[in-house]
Residue, then its C-alpha position, 0 to 999 in steps of 0.5 A: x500500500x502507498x501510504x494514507x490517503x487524503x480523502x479530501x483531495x480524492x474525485x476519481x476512484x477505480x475499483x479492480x475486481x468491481x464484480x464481487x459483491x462487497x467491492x460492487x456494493x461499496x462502488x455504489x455506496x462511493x457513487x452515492x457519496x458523490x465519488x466519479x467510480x469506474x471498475x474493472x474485472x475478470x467476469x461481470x455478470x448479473x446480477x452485480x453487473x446490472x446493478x453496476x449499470x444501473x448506479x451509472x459505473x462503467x466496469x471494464x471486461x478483464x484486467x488490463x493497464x489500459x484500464x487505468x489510463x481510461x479511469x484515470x483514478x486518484x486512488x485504485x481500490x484492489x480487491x481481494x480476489x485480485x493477487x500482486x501479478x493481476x496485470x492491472x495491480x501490477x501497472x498501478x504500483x508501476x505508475x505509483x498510484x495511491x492504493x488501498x484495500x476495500x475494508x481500509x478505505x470502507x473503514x476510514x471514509x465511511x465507518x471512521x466519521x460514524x458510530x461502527x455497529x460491527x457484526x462478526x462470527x462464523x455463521x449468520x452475519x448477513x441475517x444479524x447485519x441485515x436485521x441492525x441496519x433494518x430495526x435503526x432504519x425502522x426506528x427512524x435512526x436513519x443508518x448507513x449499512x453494508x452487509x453480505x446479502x442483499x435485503x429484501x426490505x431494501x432491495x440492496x446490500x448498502x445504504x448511505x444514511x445520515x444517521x451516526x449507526x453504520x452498520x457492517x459485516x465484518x468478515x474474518x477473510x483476509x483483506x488484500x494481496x498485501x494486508x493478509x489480515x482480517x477485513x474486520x480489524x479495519x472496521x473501527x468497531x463501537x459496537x459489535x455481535x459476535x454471533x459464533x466461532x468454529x473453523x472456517x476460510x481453510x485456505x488461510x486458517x491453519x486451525x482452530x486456534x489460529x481461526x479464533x485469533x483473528x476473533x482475539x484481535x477484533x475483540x482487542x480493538x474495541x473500546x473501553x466504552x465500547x459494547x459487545x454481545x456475545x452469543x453465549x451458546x458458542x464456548x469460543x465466543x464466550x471465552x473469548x469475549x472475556x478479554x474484551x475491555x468494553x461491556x459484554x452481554x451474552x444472548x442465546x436460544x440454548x444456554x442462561x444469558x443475559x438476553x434469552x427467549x421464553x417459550x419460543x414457538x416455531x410455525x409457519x408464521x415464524x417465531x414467537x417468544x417473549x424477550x428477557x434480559x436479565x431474567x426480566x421479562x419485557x414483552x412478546x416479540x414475532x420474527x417473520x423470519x422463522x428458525x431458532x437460529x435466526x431468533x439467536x441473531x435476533x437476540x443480539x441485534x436486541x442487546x446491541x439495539x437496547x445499548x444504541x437507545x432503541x426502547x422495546x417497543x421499537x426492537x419488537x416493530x422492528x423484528x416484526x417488519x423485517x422480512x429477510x435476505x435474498x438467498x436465506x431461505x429464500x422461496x423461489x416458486x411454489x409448482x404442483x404443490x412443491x415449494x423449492x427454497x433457495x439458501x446459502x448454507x455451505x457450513x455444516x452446522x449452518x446446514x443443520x440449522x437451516x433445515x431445521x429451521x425449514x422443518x419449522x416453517x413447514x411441519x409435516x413436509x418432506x424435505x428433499x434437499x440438495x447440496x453442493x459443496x462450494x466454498x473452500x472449507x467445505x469442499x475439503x475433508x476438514x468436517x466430513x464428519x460433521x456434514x454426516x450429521x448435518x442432514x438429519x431433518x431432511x426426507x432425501x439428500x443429493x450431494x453434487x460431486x466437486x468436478x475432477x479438476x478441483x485444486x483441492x488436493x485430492x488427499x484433503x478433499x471432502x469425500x461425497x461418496x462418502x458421506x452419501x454412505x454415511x448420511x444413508x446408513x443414518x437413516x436419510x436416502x443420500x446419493x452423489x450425482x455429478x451434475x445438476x441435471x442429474x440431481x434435478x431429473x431425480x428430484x423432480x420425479x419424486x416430489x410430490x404435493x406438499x414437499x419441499x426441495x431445498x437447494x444449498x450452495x454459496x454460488x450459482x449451484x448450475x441454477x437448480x432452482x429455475x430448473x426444478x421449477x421448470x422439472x416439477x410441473x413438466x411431469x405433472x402436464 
């Protein structure tokens, strides 16, 4: 990196690697802040590249020294898919041009002025950011925000308020080609959730104790004025969390804290319970967005709210109106009786929760789920164990094997037909396919009225969403 940057002076910025979706988010957050942004990279395509289009920032196909020399920038925002010999990273330094990574650069223009809400964990950050950013919004707080996925109350995955809260999610990824650290130790957290803690991000955690040092540096930055809620039903996160210099409160749906939920029911309408703190009760909250872990989240968005002065009436309004991220349980049609759901799970114990939150929303469907092992983490043997476990709420499992090409070296790879064995001889039907149409061919022949097919994957899973639904009722004509 080429040193601090004087916002002041800056008019023109160029994004490398513009097409992922927090880099093409904080484009559009810069567009909104009045910055001249242009972008390049490797493969744009919707829905990134249309939102790019509609924000009025060009994004240039493919990585090319030209490209600078056409933004002509006062600052280049690199990416972290984007490595030191990226040939337009690589004309950048040549010409001296200042560079800072995208969590830097989120951390000193738009989080630094403001009040940091910081939601960090293995799992549910997207849900936890996306439920912060709504309760201020609906509270009339008017907040900034940036987190992973793209709300449905909003549309999008930013917004640019003038309101102190800014809310993000901050992720434990690291932050560029030359910053290995976390993204989130750029985030000047005030106020922060820490929503779980296991291994995750193989390819750059060596192990648990290595992963959960990242998590002892985030809590180190917070301040002593500072606030914390912490998801007590995580040992990690609670050992963790006593190294904090701030407040720390915990929250869980499983274990005593100091923010729980009473007498949860789970049902087609979502969750209902009665939020407690402090062993006192203050009243019945119903979260449209069903599962018992998503009522967990919803927990430490009450405690972190209640510490920036929302009261509880404005928490439960807020919880009540909310009405999700797209690709969390997502419903994407409903044919011949069949509900086919779309999530992002790819985590073992996020796969488990998931179901069972899916199980909830719908008693008595049959769930026939598949699952394609994507992310890095778990493409690898790392939980092949675990996975095995994870299935249990399903009615029948497809598990696509990863193609043969795959840069996982073979000995660390997660074996599929495997755990297709192991999830059967546990008393789900499970079997391997090695493509989509495959796996949508079987399932579409044996939903019936009433089931529900859930499809998992962190990418684009060969769009078997649009597929079943264009399977199931071809059967049926």
């Amino acid at each position: 990196m080429s040193g601090a940057v004087d916002w002041k002076k800056v008019r023109r910025v160029h994004l490398i690697g513009v097409a992922g979706t927090g880099m093409g988010s904080f484009a559009g957050m810069l567009k909104a802040a009045g910055y001249e942004v242009t972008g390049s990279d490797e493969n744009v395509y919707p829905p990134m590249s249309t939102q790019l289009e509609r924000w009025g920032i060009e994004a240039m196909q493919g990585y090319r020294a030209e490209n600078l020399d056409r933004a002509r920038p006062d600052v280049v925002v690199v990416g972290n898919v984007v490595r030191a010999v990226n040939p337009e990273a690589a004309a950048m330094r040549e010409r001296g041009l200042p560079h800072v990574s995208f969590p830097q650069a989120l951390g000193e223009l738009f989080i630094g002025p403001r009040h940091g809400v910081v939601v960090v964990g293995t799992h549910g950050k997207t849900t936890t950011s996306a439920i912060m950013g709504f309760l201020l919004h609906h509270a009339g707080r008017d907040p900034s925000f940036l987190v992973g996925g793209v709300t449905r109350d909003f549309d999008s995955n930013f917004r640019l308020g003038g309101g102190e809260p800014f809310v993000v999610e901050g992720d434990e990824y690291d932050t560029a080609y030359f910053d290995k650290g976390p993204k989130f130790l750029h985030y000047r957290p005030r106020t922060a959730i820490f929503t779980s803690c296991e291994l995750d991000h193989a390819d750059i955690y060596r192990d648990e104790a290595h992963y959960q040092s990242a998590f002892e540096r985030f809590v180190d930055i917070l301040p002593a004025d500072g606030f914390l809620a912490a998801c007590s039903t995580w040992e990690s996160v609670v050992a963790i969390s006593r190294k904090a210099r701030c407040t720390v409160e915990t929250y869980s749906v499983e274990r005593p804290a100091d923010w729980e939920a009473r007498g949860l029911s789970l049902g087609p309408d979502g969750a209902r319970f009665r939020l407690v703190r402090g062993g006192r009760e203050l009243g019945p909250v119903r979260l449209t967005v069903g599962g018992a872990h998503n009522v967990e989240n919803a927990l430490g968005v009450a405690a972190a709210a209640t510490r920036l002065g929302l009261s509880f009436q404005e928490i439960a309004a807020g919880l009540e109106a909310f009405r999700g991220v797209k690709r969390r349980q997502e419903v994407r049609g409903v044919v011949g009786g069949v509900t086919v759901v779309d999530d992002f799970a790819h985590h073992p114990t996020a796969v488990d929760r998931t179901l069972a939150a899916i199980q909830g929303s719908y008693p008595g469907a049959r769930l026939l789920v598949a699952f394609e092992p994507r992310s890095n983490t778990s493409r690898r043997n790392l939980h092949q164990e675990e996975y095995a476990r994870s299935f249990g709420a399903a009615a029948e499992v497809w598990l696509l094997r990863p193609a043969p090409t795959d840069r996982v070296p073979e000995a660390e790879r997660l074996d599929v037909d495997r755990l297709a064995a192991e999830v059967t001889a546990r008393g789900v039907p499970a079997s391997a396919r090695a493509t989509v149409e495959e796996i949508v061919a079987d399932v579409a022949a044996k939903a019936r009225p009433g089931d529900v097919v859930v499809g998992m994957s962190n990418g684009a899973f060969g769009a078997f969403w649009t597929k079943v639904i264009a399977a199931v009722p071809s059967r049926r004509a």
